[in-house]
N, C-alpha and C positions, 0 to 999 in steps of 0.2 A: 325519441321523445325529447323536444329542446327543457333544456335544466337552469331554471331559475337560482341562480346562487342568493339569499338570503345575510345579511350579515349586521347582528345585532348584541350587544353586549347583557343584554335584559331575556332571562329565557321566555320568560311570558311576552313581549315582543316578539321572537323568533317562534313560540308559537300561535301569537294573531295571525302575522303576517305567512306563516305556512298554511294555516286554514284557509285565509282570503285567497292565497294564489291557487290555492285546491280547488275553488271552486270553478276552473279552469280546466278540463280533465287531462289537457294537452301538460299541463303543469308537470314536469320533476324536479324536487325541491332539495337544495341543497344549501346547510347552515353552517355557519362558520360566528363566531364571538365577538369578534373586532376583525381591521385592517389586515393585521399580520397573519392570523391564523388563515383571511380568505387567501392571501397570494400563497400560502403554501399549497393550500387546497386547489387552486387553477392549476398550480405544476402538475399535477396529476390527472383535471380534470378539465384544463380550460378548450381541449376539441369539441365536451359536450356541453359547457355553456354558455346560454348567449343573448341572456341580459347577469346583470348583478342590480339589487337593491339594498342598499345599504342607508344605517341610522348614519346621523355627524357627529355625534357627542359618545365616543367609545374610549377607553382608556390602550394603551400599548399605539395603536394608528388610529385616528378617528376615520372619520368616513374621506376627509379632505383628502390628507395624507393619503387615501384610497386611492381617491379618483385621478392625484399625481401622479403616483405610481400605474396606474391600469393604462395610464395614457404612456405611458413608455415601455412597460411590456406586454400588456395584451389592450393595445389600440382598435380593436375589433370588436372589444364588448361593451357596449353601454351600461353604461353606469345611471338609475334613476336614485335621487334621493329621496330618503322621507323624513319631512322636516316637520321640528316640534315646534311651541312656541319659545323663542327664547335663541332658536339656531338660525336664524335667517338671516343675519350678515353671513356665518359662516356658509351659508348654502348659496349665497348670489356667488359669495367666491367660488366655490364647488364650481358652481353654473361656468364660470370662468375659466376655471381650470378643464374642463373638460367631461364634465355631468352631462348627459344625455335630455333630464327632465326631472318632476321635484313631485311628491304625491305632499299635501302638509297631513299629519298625523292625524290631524279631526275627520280627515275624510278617505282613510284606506279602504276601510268596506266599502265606500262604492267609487272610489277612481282608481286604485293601484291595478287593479286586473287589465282595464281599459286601458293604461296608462302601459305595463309591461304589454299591452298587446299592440299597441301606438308603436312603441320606439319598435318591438321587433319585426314590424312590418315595415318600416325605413329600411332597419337593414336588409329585410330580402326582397328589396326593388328591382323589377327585374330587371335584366340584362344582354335583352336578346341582340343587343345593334353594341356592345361594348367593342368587338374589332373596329365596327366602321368608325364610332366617336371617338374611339383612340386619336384615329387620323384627325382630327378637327383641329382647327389653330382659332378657330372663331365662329362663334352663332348668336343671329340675333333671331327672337324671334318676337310676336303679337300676336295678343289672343284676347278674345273679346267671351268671354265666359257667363253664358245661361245661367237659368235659375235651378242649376243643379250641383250639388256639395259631390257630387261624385267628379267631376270634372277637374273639382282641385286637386282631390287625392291623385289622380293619374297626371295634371302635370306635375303635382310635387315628386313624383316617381321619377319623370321624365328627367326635371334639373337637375335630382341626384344622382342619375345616372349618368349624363351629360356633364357633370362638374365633376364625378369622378375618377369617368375613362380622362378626360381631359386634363388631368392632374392639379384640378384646383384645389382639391380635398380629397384627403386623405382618409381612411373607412371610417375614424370615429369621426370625423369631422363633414363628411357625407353624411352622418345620420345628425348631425346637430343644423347643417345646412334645412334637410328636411325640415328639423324640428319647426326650424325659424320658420320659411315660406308657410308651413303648413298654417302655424301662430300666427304670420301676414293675414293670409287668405281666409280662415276662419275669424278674425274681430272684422275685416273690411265686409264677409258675406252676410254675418249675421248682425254685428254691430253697428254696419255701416248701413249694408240694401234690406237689411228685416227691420234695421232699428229695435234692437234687444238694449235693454238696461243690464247694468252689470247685476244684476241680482237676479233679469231673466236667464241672463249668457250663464253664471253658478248653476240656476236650476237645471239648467241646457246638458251644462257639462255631468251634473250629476244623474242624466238620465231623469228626470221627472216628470210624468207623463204630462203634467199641464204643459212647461215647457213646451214639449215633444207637440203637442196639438197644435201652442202658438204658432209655431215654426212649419208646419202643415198647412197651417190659415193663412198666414201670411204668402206663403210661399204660391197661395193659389189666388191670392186677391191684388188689387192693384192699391197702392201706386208699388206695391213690393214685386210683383210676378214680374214685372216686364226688366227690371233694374237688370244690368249687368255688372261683373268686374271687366275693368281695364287691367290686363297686365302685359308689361315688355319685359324681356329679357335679353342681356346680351351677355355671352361668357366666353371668354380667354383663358389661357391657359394659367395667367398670372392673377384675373379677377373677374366677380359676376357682380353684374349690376339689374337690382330687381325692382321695378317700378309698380304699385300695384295703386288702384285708381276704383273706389265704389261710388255708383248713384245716388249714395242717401244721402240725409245732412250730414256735414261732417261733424266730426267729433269732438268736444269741446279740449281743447286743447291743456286746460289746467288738470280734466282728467287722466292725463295720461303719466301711466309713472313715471318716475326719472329712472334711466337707467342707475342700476344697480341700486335702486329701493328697498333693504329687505322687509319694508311692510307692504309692499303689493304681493309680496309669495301668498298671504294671508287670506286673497281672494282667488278663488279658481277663477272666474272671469276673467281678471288680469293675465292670464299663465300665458293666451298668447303673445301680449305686448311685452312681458317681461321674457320671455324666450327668443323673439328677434331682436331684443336691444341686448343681449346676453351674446348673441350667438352669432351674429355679424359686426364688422368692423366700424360700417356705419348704419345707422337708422334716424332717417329723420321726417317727420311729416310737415307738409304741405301748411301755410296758416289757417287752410281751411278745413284740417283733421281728415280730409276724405284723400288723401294721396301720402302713399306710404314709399320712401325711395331706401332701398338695403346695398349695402358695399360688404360683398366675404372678398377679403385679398387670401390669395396663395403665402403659406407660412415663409415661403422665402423670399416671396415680392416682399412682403411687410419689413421681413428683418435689409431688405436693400432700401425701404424708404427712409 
């Protein structure tokens, strides 16, 4: 049974967030106080778990200081924060340092479960062709992507497998690569060819059935049904470059956050444009908001630029 490590300094915190991940049956839950107390508890435990959720504002290590350290001795588990109001410069950092993804506090009950079940599905991407991509020194590919959200999740599988065997990234940083692409492709599929407003995209992400119907209506009526994404991809061993391209109007361009904003954490809608300008080297759109181009460099092309 995979084991959620928990890590909160507030016992009434540590126990909302054990009951929200309960409601999960696949859930075992494991708490710890602060920073310090969770790395001792990995030393013994870190084969059975594989995500951690941690608060940022803890005394002895906060969450930051966490997410530093997990990125040097256990780089395999993602790290999701949950942010309150008040910590969101320190979580765009987090995001920087090597956080996986960010629940904000007003909304655990209904994103944290979806959210610990998001990143741990990155990480068990499968890997059945990992000997043959080993062998790769270069791919590019095009894909012209239907009116189906299934279609994204399996090529964002595909990249992260493909960026991995290939040693562009490294296992936390395969799952933060995903994060991004996914955060691409979901604002260009819905924001861009459903034309969601960022209040429908919240209702969306919180599961609400109006939502849920719009997205159904749309998905079967025109000028939305026929729309596709554009995306290319090409990746070397040293970097991947992702061009992503929807048929709707493009995106007003003043709305988009500025990297490292911490008041877009505040809206779930935003979570995917702030998770590809987080998570990739570059990100930059098109002046007409409907073309998205992402640069991830290999950690050691970067440190030779």
């Amino acid at each position: 049974m995979p084991t959620v490590l928990i890590v909160d300094d507030t016992p009434v915190d540590l126990v909302l967030l054990e009951g929200i991940l309960k409601k999960d049956p696949q859930n075992k839950i494991a708490k710890a106080t602060n920073g310090l107390a969770a790395l001792e508890l990995l030393q013994n435990i870190s084969d059975e778990v594989d995500v951690v959720v941690t608060d940022l504002n803890m005394p002895e290590m906060n969450g930051l200081e966490l997410v530093n350290r997990m990125q040097s001795v256990y780089p395999q588990i993602p790290v999701v924060l949950t942010t309150a109001h008040g910590s969101e410069e320190l979580a765009v950092e987090a995001l920087q340092q090597g956080a996986a993804c960010y629940v904000p506090k007003t909304h655990l009950a209904e994103r944290l479960v979806s959210t610990v079940q998001q990143v741990r599905a990155m990480c068990a991407a499968e890997r059945n062709y990992e000997r043959l991509t080993q062998a790769m020194t270069k791919a590019d590919f095009e894909f012209r992507l239907t009116n189906d959200p299934v279609l994204c999740e399996r090529l964002v599988e595909m990249m992260q497998q493909i960026a991995g065997s290939m040693g562009l990234c490294e296992a936390s940083n395969q799952v933060r690569l995903g994060m991004a692409l996914e955060g691409a492709l979901f604002s260009a599929y819905y924001r861009g060819n459903l034309e969601l407003d960022l209040d429908q995209l919240e209702s969306l992400q919180l599961d609400h059935p109006e939502a849920i119907a719009l997205v159904e209506q749309r998905r079967a009526s025109e000028p939305y049904a026929s729309r596709v994404l554009h995306v290319q991809a090409s990746l070397s061993r040293d970097e991947g470059s992702f061009v992503i391209r929807h048929e709707g109007p493009g995106m007003d361009i003043a709305s988009i956050p500025e990297p490292n904003d911490p008041q877009a954490l505040d809206k779930l809608g935003n979570r995917g444009l702030v998770l590809m300008q987080a998570f990739m080297d570059e990100a930059t759109f098109d002046s007409e908001g409907a073309t998205i181009t992402m640069i991830k460099r290999r950690a050691a092309a970067v440190a030779r630029v």
